[in-house]
N, C-alpha and C positions, 0 to 999 in steps of 0.2 A: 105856054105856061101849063105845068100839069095840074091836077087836080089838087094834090099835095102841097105844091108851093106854097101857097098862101099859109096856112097851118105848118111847114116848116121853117117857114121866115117867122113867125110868131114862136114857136119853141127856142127855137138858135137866139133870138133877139132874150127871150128869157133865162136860158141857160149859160150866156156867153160870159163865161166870169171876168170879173177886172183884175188887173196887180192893185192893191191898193199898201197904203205905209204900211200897217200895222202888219207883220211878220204872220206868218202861219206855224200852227204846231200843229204837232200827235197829239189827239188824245186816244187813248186805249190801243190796242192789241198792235202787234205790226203785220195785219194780218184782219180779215174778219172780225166786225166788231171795233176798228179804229176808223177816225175819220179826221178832219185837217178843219183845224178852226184858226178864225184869227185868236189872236193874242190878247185879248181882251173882256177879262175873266172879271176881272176887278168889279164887284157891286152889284153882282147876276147874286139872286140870292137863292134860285134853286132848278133844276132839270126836272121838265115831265119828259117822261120816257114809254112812250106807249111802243107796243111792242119788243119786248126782252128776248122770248126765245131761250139761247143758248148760251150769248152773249152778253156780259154784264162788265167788261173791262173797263167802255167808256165812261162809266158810274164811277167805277172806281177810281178811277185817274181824275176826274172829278172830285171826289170826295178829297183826295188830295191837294186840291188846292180851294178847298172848306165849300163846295158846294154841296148840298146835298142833293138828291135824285128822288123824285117820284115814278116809280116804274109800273110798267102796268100790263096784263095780256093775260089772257083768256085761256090760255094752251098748254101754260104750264101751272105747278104750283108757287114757286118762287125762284127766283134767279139762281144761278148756278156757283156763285159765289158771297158771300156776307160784304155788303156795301156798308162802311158806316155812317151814320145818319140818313141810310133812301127806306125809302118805305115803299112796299108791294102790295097791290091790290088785283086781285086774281080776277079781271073782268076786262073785255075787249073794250079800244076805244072808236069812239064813230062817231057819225051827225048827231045824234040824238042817242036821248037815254029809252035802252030798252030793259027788260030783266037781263041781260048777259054785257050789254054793251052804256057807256056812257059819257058824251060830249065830255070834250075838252072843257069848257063853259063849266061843266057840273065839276067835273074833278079837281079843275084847281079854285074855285069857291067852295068847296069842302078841306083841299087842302093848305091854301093860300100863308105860305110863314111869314110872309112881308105886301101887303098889300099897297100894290103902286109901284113896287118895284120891280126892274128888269129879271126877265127871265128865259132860260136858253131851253128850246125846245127839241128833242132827238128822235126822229118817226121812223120805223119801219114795219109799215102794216100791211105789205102786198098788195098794194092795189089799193086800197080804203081809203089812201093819203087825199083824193082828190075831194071827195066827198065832206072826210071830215076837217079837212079847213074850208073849205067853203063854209061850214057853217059854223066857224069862231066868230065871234061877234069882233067888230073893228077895234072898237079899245081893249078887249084883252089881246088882239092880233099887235096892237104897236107897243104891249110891253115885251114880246120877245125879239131880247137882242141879236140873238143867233137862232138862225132855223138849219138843222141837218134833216135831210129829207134823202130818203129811198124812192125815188121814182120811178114805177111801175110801167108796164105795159106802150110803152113811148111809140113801138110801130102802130099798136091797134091807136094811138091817139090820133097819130100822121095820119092814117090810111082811115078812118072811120068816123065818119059827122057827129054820131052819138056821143062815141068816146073821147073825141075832140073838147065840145061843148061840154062835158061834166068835166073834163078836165079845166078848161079855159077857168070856169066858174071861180075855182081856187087859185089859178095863177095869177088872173087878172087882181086878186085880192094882193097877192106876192107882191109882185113886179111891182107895184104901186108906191110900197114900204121897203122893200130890200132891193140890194145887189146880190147876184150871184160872185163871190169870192174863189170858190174853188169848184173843179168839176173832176169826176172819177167814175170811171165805166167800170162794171162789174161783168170781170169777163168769164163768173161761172152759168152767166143767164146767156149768153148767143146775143146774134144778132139779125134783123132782117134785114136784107136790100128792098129799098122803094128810091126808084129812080136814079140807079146805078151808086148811090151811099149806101153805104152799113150801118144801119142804126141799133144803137145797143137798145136791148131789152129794158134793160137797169141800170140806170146811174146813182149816183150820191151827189148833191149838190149842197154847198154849205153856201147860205145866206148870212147878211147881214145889214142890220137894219138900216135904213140909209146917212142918216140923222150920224152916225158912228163911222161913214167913209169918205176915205177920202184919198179917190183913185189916183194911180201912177202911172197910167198906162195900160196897155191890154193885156189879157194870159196869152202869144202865141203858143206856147209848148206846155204837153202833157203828156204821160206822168207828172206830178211833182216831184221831185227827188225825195220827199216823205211818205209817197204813195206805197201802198204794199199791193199785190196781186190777191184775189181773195183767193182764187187754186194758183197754188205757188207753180207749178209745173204745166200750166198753160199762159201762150202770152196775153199780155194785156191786148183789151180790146181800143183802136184806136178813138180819141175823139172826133168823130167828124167833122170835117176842117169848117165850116159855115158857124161852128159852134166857138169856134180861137180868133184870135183876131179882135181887130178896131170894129167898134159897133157901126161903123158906117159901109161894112163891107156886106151887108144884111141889109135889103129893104124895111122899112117901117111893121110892121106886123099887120099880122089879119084882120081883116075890118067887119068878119062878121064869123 
């Protein structure tokens, strides 16, 4: 057994999405900036959106079917197109509140339109993802119905105890309340080999809360046929096969 095992059967066991009933959609772009949710919109009464960028379609295709979007990031001045009913707030989001940066925690108790009620969560902050769900606190983590997440850095987690461990910190919070539904490799980030696999740099993973599934079976194949390439003229980056498949074809996860 190499060193990595133990720490790759704990990511594949997290990342390994199910079929379940409720159908998958597009939401936004076909292309960068979209991503594949279930179909289960109905009664989310708003998106925090940390990290915007350049990107702002998923909002919008949102807004269209009456959610509104709290968007958020430090790097610009506001999104790149008029969302109606989202609101921008020009400051990073993280563990904690600093002058630039502030908890999830802080920002949707400032901005809360329905309290109690479900809410769809969309992250893409390079890397910061681990950190700052680790420290949502547990009941505001099981009002969001859906979690899309950008996941960062995945060979430095495999290959590296530190990175492993602050990662773990958040997943083990994950994995506890969601399934993985959908998985998509972002094949403008590369990949490395550890132990004769290609591990992508970056995927997308869409969660959903567990309490809302209810599995059909396993993902063997990916793309989804709603999947888009994010550079359209390279190919997609494969998912690695430990990551598809019956959860029984994966030892138990890491035990330390």
């Amino acid at each position: 057994m190499t060193d990595t095992a133990p720490k790759a059967r704990y990511i594949a066991d997290f990342l390994r999405p199910a079929a379940i009933a409720t159908p998958l959609i597009r939401v936004g772009a076909f292309g960068d900036g979209g991503y594949l949710l279930p179909n289960d919109l109905n009664g989310i009464a708003a998106c925090y959106s940390p990290g915007v960028s350049r990107q702002s379609t998923f909002e919008l295709d949102l807004a269209k079917h009456g959610i509104p979007s709290f968007m958020a990031d430090g790097s610009i001045d506001g999104p790149a197109i008029d969302i109606p009913g989202s609101t921008f707030t020009r400051r990073f989001v993280g563990p904690e509140d600093t002058p630039d940066r502030m908890s999830i925690a802080t920002w949707v108790a400032q901005t809360d339109p329905a309290p109690g009620a479900d809410l769809l969560l969309q992250m893409d902050i390079e890397g910061d993802e681990y950190t700052t769900l680790a420290a949502v606190p547990d009941d505001l983590l099981d009002r969001f119905r859906i979690i899309v997440l950008e996941l960062h850095r995945l060979p430095s987690i495999l290959s590296k105890d530190i990175s492993f461990q602050r990662a773990r910190r958040a997943i083990d919070k994950l994995r506890s309340r969601f399934q993985a539904v959908h998985l998509h490799t972002n094949n403008a980030s590369g990949t490395v080999e550890l132990d004769g696999t290609q591990i992508p740099r970056v995927v997308e993973v869409t969660l959903l809360r567990k309490d809302r599934v209810t599995v059909t079976g396993p993902v063997t194949t990916l793309p989804h046929p709603l999947d888009r390439r994010h550079r359209l003229h390279q190919p997609d980056i494969p998912v690695p096969p430990a990551w598809l498949g019956a959860a029984d074809q994966s030892a138990p996860g890491a035990s330390s």
